[in-house]
C-alpha positions as semicolon CSV with decimal commas, in nm:
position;residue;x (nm);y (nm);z (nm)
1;X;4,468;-0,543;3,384
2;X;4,121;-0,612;3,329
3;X;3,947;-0,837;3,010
4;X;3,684;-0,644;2,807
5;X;3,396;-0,822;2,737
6;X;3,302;-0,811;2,347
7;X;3,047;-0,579;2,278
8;X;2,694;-0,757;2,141
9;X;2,633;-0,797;1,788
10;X;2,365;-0,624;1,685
11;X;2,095;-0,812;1,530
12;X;1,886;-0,725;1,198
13;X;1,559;-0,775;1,067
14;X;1,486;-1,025;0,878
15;X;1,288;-0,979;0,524
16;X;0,989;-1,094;0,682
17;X;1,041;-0,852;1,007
18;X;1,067;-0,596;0,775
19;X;0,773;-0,637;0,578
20;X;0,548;-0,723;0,877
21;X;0,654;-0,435;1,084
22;X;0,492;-0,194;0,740
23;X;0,216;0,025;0,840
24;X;-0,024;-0,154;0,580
25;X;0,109;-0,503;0,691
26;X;-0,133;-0,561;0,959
27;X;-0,133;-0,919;1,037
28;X;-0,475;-0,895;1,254
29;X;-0,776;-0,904;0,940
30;X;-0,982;-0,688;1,185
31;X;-0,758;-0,365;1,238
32;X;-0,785;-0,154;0,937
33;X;-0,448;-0,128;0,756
34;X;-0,284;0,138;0,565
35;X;-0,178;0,483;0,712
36;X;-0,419;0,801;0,771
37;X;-0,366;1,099;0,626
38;X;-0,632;1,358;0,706
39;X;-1,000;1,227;0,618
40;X;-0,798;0,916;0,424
41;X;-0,606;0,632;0,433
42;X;-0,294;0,539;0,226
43;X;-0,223;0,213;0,086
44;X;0,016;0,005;-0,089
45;X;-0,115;-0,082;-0,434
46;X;0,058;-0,310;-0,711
47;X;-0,030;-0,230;-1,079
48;X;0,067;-0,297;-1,369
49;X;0,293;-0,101;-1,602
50;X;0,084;-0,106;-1,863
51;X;-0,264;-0,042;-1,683
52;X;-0,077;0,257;-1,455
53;X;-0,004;0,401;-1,810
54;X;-0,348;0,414;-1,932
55;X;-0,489;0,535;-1,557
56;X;-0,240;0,804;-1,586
57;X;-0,365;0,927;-1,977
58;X;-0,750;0,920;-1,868
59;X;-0,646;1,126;-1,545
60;X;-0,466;1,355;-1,791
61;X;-0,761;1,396;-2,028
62;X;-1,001;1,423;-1,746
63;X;-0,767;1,694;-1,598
64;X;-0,745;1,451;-1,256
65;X;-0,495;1,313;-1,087
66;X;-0,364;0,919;-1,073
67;X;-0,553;0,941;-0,688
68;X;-0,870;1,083;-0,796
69;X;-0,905;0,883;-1,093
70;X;-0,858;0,511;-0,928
71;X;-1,098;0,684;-0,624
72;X;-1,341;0,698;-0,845
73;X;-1,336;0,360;-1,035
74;X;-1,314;0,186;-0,726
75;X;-1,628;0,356;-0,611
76;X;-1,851;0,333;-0,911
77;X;-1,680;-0,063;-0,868
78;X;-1,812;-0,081;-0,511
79;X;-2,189;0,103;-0,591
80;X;-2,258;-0,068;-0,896
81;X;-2,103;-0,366;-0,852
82;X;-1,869;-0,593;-1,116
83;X;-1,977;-0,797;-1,382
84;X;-1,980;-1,161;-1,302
85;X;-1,706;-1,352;-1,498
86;X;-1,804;-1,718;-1,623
């Protein structure tokens, strides 16, 4: 008769494994991050309730989607810059 060795635990991820091992996680500044999809890239966005529930009227007056609607604020953001804040 012969002993079995026990099998080896498998081991899981931690939280942080997890998180770092996201597609928009990128820990090197200089890769881009997010994932492409066609002409785009997709990323991970936090907003709040309240503000996602006014984006989501003006897209529906303006006949736009969520997408299309932060697109373009972020753009006009980026050409005509912010207002400085004192």
């Amino acid at each position: 008769m012969s002993i079995a060795k026990k099998p080896a635990l498998k081991t899981t991820k931690t939280a942080d494994e997890f998180i770092a091992a996201a597609p928009d996680a990128a820990a090197d500044k200089q890769k881009p991050r997010g994932v492409i999809q066609g002409k785009k890239r997709q990323i991970t966005l936090g907003i709040s309730p309240a503000l996602l529930e006014r984006v989501d009227e003006l897209a529906a007056q303006l006949g736009q989607t969520r997408a299309s609607v932060i697109n373009m604020a972020i753009y006009r953001a980026v050409e005509s810059g912010l207002p400085e804040q004192q």
